[in-house]
Each structure stands twice: as structure tokens, then as C-alpha cells.
Backbone bond lengths (Angstrom), bond angles and torsions (degrees), N, CA, C in turn:
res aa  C-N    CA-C-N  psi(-1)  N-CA   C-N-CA  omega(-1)  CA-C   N-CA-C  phi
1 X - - - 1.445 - - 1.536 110.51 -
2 X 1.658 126.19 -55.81 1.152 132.25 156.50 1.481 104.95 -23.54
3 X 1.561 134.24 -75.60 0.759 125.68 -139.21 1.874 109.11 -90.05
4 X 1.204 115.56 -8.20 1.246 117.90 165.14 1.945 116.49 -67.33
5 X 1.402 94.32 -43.14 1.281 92.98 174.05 1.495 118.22 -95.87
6 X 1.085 125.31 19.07 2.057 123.11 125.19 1.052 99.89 -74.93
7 X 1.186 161.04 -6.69 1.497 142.23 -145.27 1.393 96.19 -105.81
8 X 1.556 105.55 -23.40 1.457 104.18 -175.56 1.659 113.94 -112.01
9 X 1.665 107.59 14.73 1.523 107.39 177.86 1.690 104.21 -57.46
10 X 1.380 118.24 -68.52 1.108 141.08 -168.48 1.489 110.19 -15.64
11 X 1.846 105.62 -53.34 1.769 108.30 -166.00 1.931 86.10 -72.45
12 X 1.572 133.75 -45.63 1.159 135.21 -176.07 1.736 115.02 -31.11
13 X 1.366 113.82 -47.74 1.156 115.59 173.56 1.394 118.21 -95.09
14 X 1.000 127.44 2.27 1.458 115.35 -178.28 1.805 84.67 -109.82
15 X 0.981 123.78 -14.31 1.915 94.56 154.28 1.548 108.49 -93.04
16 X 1.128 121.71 4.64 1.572 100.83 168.23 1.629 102.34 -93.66
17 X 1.336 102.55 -23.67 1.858 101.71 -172.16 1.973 89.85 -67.74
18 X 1.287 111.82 -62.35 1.279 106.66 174.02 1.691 141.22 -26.52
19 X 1.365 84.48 -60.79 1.728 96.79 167.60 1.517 119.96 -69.59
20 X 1.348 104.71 -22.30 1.557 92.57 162.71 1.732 121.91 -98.40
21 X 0.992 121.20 -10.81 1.685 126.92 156.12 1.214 106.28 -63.18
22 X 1.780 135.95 -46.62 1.209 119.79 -142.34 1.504 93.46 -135.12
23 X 1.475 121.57 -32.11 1.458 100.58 174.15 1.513 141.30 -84.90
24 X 1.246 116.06 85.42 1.426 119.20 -167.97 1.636 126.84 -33.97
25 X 1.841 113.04 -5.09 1.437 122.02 -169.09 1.881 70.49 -98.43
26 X 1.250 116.00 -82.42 1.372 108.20 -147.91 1.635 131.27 -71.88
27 X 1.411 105.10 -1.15 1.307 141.11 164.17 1.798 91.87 -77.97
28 X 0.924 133.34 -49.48 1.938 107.03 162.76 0.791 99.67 -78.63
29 X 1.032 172.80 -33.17 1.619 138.56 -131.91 2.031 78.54 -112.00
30 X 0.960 125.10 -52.39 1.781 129.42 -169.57 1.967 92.07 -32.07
31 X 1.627 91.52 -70.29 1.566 110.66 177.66 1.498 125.03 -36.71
32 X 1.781 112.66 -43.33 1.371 116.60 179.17 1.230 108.62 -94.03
33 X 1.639 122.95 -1.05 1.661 118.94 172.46 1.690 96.03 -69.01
34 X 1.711 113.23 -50.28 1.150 133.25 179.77 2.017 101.73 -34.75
35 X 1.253 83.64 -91.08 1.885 94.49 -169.38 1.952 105.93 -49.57
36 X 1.301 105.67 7.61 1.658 100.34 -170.19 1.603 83.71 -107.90
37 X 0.814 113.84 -48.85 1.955 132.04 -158.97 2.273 85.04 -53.88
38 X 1.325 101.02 -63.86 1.447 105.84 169.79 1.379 139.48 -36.82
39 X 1.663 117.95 -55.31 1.006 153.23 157.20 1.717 125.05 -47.57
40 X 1.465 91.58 -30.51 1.543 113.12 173.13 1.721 133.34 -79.30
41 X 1.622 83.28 -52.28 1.217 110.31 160.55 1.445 116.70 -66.83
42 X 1.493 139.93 -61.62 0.822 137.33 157.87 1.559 136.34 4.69
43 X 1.849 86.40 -71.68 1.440 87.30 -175.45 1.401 125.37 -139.35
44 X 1.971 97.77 36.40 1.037 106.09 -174.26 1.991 96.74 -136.74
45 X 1.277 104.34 20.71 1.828 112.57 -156.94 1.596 88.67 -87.42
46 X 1.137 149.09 148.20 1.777 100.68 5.93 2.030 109.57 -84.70
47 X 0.946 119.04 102.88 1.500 106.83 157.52 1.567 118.63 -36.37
48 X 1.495 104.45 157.94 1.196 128.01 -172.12 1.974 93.79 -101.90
49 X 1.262 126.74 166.29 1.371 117.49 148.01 1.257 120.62 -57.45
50 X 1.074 138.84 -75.21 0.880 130.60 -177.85 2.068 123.14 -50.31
51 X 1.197 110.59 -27.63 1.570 89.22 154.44 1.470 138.55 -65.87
52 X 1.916 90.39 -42.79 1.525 84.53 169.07 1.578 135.50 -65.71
53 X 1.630 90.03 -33.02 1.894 91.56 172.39 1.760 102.33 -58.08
54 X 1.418 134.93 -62.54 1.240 108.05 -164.46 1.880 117.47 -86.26
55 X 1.256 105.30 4.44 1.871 92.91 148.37 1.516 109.43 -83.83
56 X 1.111 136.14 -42.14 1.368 140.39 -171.79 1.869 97.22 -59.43
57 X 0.937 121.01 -32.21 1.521 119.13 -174.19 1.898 89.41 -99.07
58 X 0.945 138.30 -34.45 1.195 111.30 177.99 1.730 121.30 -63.55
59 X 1.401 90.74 -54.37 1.797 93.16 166.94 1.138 120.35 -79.94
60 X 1.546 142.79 47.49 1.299 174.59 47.81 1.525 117.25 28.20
61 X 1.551 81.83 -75.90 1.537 106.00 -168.44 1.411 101.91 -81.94
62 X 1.231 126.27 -47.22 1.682 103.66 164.05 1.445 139.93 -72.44
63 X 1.847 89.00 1.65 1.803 88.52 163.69 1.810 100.40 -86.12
64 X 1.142 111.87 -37.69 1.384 121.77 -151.03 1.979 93.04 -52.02
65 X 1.441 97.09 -55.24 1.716 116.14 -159.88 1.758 96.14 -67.30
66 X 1.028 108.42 -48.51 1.675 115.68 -171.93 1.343 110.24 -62.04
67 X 1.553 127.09 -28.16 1.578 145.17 168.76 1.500 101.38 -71.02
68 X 1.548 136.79 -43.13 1.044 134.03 -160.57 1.854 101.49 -93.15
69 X 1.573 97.09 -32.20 1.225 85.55 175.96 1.950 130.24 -80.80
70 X 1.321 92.09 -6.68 1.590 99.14 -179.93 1.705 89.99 -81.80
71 X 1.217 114.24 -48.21 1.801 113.81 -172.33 1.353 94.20 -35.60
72 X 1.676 122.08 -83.17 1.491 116.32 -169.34 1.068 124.93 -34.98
73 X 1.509 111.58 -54.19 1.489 118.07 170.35 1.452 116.46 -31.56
74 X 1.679 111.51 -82.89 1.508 99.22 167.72 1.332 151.79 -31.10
75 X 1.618 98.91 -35.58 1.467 91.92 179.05 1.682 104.33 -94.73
76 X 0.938 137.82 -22.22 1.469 144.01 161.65 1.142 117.01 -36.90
77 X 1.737 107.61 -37.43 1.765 106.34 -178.95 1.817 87.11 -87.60
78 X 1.075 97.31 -52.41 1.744 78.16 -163.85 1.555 125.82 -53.11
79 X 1.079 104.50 -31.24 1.879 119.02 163.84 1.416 117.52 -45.73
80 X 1.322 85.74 -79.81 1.752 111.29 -177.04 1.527 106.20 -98.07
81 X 1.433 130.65 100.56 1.541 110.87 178.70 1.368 111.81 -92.32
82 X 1.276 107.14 -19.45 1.896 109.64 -159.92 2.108 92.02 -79.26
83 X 0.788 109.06 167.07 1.272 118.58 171.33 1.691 119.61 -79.22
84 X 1.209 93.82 110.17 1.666 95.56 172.85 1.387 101.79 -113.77
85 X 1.827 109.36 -162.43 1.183 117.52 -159.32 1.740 101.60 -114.13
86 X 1.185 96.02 -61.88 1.567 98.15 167.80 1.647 108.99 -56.64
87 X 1.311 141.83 -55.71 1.388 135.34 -177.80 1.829 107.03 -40.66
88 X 1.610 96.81 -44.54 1.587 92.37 -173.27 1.833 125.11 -70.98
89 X 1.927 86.17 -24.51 1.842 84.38 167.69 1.587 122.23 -82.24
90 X 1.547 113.88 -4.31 1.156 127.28 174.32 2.024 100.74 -55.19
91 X 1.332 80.32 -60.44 1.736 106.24 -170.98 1.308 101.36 -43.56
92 X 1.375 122.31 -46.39 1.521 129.39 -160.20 0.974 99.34 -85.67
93 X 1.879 144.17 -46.80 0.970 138.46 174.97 2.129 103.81 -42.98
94 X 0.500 128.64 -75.87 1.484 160.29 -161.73 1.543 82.80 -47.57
95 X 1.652 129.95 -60.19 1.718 115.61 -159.59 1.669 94.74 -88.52
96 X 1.878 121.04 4.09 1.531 113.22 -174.02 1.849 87.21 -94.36
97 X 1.048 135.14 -21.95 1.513 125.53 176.81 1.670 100.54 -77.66
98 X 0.540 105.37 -55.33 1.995 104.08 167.57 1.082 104.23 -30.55
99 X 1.704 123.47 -64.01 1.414 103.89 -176.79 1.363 118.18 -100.42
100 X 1.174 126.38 15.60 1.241 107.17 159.23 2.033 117.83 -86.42
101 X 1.408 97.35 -34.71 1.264 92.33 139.80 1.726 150.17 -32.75
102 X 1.404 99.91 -37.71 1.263 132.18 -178.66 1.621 104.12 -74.36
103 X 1.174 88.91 -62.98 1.771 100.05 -177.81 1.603 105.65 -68.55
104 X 1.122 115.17 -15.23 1.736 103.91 -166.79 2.098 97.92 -83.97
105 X 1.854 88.40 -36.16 1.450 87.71 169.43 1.612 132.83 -59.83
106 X 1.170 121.99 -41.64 1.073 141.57 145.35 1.600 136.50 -34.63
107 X 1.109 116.21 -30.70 1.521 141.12 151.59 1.639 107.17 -53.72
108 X 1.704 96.28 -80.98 1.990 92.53 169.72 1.450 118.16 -43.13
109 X 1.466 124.60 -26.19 1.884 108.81 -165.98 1.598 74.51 -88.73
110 X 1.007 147.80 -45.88 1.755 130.35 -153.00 1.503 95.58 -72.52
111 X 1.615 119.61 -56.14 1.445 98.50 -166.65 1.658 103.26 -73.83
112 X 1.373 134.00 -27.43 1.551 123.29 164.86 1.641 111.06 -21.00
113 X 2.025 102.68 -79.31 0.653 125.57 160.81 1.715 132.97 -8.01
114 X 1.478 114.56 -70.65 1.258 121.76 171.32 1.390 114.60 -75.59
115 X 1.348 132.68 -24.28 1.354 118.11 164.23 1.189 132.34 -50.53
116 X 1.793 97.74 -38.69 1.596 103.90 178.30 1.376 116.71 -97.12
117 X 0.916 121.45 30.98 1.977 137.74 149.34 1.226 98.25 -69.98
């Protein structure tokens, strides 16, 4: 069983290697986890565990959602290319988990933030 599921790491990373070569949504957000991860550390170090576990899960979850949301995207255009109505609330559903993601990250830097006032 283990070994079936390595069997399938391989395709796992070659869509993350992918989406960050080719997808211009998750190729920023990879980059601004990057320059945030820096910025954080910087001038907010030494973290506690528990800060780093819930920034580390915030920029997680907006890689996780921003990866899932380019997936739909792609195959949505390739399915359906012409513009519909339902395809496009698909789309919207998909970039509103991004930001709530977004916002959940954003929550941890404010209360980070205000703790260390």
C-alpha cells in the first residue's frame, strides 16, 4: 500500500514543478510565500511553535487553494472554452477560496503582529 502511494509522488510534484514554471497565479503567491517567509523571520524571529505552525499553515493553505484553483481553471478552459455562466461561477468559487485563504493568512500576521506590541 505504502508503496503504491510513492508510486504516485512523482506526477504530485511535477504539477507543483509545473505550476510554478507555468502558472503565473501560483508562481506569485510560491514567490510571496518566499519574500513573506523572509520578512517574517527577519523581524519577527525568534518564533514560538506555535506561531510558526500557524503561519506555516497559513501559507499552506494559500499555496494549497491557489494550486487547486489554477487546476479548475485549466481544465474549465479546456472543456468549456467559450464563456458560460455557470463555468465562470465555477472560476469565482475557486479565486473566493484563495482569498479566504488569503484573509485567514492575514489574520495570523495581525494577531502575530499585535502580540508583539
Amino acid at each position: 500500500m505504502i508503496k503504491r502511494y510513492l508510486s504516485r509522488l512523482p506526477h504530485a510534484l511535477r504539477g507543483i514543478l509545473y505550476a510554478i514554471r507555468h502558472d503565473f497565479g501560483f508562481r506569485t503567491q510560491w514567490y510571496s510565500a518566499v519574500v513573506l517567509a523572509v520578512f517574517i523571520l527577519y523581524f519577527f524571529a525568534p518564533l514560538d511553535r506555535y506561531e510558526f505552525l500557524f503561519l506555516a499553515v497559513a501559507a499552506i493553505l494559500i499555496l494549497i487553494t491557489e494550486l487547486q484553483n489554477s487546476a479548475i481553471e485549466a481544465a474549465l478552459d479546456r472543456l468549456h472554452p467559450e464563456k458560460h455562466e455557470q463555468i465562470m461561477r465555477s472560476k469565482d468559487m475557486a479565486a473566493g477560496a484563495v482569498l479566504l485563504a488569503a484573509g485567514f493568512a492575514l489574520l495570523v500576521l495581525v494577531v502575530l503582529l499585535l502580540n508583539r506590541l
